[in-house]
Structure formats: structure tokens, C-alpha cells
C-alpha positions in Angstrom: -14.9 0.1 19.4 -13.0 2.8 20.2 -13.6 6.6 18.6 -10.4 8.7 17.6 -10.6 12.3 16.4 -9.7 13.0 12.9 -6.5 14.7 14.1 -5.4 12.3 16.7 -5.6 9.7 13.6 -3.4 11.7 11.4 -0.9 11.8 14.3 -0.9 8.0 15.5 -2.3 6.1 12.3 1.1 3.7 12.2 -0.5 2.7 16.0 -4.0 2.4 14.8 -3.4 0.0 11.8 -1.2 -1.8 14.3 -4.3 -2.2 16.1 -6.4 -2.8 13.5 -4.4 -5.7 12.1 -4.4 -7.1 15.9 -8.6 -6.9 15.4 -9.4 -3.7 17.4 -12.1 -1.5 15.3 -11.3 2.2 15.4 -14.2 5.1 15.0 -12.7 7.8 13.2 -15.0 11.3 13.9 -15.1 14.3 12.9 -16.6 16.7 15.5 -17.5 13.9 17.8 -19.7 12.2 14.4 -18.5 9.0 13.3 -17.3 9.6 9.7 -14.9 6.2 9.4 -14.4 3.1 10.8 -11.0 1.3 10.6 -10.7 -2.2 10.6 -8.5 -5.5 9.7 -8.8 -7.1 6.3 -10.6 -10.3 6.2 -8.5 -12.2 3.8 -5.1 -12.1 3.2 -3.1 -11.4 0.3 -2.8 -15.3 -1.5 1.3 -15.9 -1.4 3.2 -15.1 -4.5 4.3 -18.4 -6.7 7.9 -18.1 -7.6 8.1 -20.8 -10.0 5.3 -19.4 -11.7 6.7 -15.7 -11.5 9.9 -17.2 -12.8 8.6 -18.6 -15.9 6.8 -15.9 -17.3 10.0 -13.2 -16.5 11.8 -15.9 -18.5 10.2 -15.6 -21.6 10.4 -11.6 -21.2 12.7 -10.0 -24.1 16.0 -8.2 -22.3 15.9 -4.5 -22.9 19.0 -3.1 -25.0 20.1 -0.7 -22.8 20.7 -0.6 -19.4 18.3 1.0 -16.6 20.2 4.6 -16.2 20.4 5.8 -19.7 17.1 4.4 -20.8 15.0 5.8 -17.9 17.5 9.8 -18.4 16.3 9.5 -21.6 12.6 9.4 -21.0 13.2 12.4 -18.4 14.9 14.3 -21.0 12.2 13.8 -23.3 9.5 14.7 -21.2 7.8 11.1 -21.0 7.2 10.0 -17.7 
């Protein structure tokens, strides 16, 4: 396991989850104490079913207006 400084983290964190993901474990410290400890995810994300996603966008009502006006009018009024 190798330790990284909090700072040295914050600079090269695309790098570290690279090597994370590869199955490296990264120490994260803080004054030389161990504070974090980056590491890959055991199990991966289940693929999405298309079919499935398909089907229920299907049965979803169409809105009456289209994107641009209906998402101004929400920022005009203040209701994001």
C-alpha cells in the first residue's frame, strides 16, 4: 500500500483512481497519519436493460412543451 499526502492526492487523484481501479490500495495521510484509504470497488455496476428501460419510458406521458421554454420558465419563477 502505498501512502500519498493529502495534497499530493488533490493534485493527482485522476492517477490514483486509475490505480485504484487497476487494484493498487492508496493511504491517504494527513501529517504523515493515515486518515483514508483508497481502493477499487468490489462489484460492479449490474449493466442497464434496454428493453426494460424502453418499456417503462414508453408508457411515460409526453410533456406539452418543449425543453427550452419549460425549464426558462422555472428559472424565471424561481423554482429550481
Amino acid at each position: 500500500m502505498k501512502n500519498v499526502s493529502i495534497a499530493d492526492a488533490k493534485a493527482r487523484l485522476s492517477e490514483l483512481v486509475e490505480r485504484a481501479e487497476s487494484g493498487d490500495q492508496i493511504c491517504i495521510t494527513r501529517r504523515g497519519k493515515p486518515v483514508a484509504k483508497l481502493v477499487s470497488v468490489d462489484s460492479l455496476r449490474e449493466p442497464i436493460d434496454m428493453a426494460r428501460l424502453r418499456a417503462v419510458t414508453a408508457d411515460m406521458p409526453k410533456q406539452r412543451q418543449s425543453a427550452g421554454p419549460f425549464v426558462r420558465k422555472m428559472r424565471d419563477e424561481d423554482r429550481y
